[in-house]
PAKE-635884 format. One record per atom (N, C-alpha, C): residue in one letter; x, y, z. Coordinates in steps of 0.2 Angstrom, whole numbers, plus 5000, padded with zeros to 4 digits. Atoms other than C-alpha are relative to their C-alpha. Example, Ala and Ser with C-alpha at 12.3 -4.5 7.8 and 13.67 -1.06 7.14 Angstrom:
# PAKE-635884
A500449945000A506249785039A500450065000S499649944999S506849955036S499650055003
//
This chain:
# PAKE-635884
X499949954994X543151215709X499849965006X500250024993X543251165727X499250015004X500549974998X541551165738X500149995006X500050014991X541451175756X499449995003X500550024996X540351105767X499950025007X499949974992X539751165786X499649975002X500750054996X538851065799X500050095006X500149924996X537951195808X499549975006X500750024994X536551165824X499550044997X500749985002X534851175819X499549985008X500350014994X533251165831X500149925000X500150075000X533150955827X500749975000X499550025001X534850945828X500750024996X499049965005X536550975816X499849994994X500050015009X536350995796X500849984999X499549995004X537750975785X499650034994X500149985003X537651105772X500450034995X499349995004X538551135757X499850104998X499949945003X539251315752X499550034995X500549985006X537851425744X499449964998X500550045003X536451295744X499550045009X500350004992X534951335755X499649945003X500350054997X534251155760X500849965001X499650034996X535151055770X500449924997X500050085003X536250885761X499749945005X500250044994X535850785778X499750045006X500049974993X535350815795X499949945004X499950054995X535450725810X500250025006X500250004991X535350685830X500650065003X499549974999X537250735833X500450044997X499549955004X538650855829X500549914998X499450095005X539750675827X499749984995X500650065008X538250595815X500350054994X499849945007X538650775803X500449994998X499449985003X540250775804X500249934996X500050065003X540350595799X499750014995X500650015007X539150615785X500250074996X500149965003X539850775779X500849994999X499350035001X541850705778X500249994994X499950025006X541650615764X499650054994X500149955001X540650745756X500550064997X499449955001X542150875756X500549974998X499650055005X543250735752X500050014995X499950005008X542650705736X499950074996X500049925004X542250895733X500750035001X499549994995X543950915739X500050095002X500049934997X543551065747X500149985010X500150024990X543351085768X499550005003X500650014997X542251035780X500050065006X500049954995X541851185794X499649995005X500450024996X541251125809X499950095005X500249964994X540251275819X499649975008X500250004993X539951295838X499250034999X500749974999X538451345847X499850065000X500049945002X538851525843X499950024994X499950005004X538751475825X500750034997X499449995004X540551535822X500449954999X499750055000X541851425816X500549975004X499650034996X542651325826X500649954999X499650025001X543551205818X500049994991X500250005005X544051175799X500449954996X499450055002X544751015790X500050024990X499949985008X545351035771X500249944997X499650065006X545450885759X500350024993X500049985009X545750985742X500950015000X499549975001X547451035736X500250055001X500049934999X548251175743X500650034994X499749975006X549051305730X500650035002X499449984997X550251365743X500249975007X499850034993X550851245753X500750015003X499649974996X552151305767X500649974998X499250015001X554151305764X500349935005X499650064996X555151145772X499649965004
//
């Protein structure tokens, strides 16, 4: 099963944190350092990464995993 990962802002900075865990797998200075470190990550889980804003909704959402219904033509 796919897992998903989200880089979120915290006070020190941005976690990356996978779906359903409560500690963070990294954290770091910038939203770029997460997102970079949390890429490969959802790669190999092939799940998606969910980058949240500073409202913590999501704002953007990349998917590596196979989709099961991928679009006509």
């Amino acid at each position: 099963m796919a897992k998903n990962y989200h880089v979120t802002r915290r006070e020190t900075g941005y976690a990356v944190v996978g779906a359903g865990n409560q500690r963070a797998s990294s954290v770091h200075r910038t939203q770029g350092e997460a997102i970079a470190a949390g890429r490969p990550l959802a790669q190999k889980a092939g799940g998606e990464l969910r980058i949240h804003g500073a409202d913590n909704k999501i704002r953007e959402s990349w998917s590596y995993g196979s989709d099961p219904f991928p679009p006509k033509g």
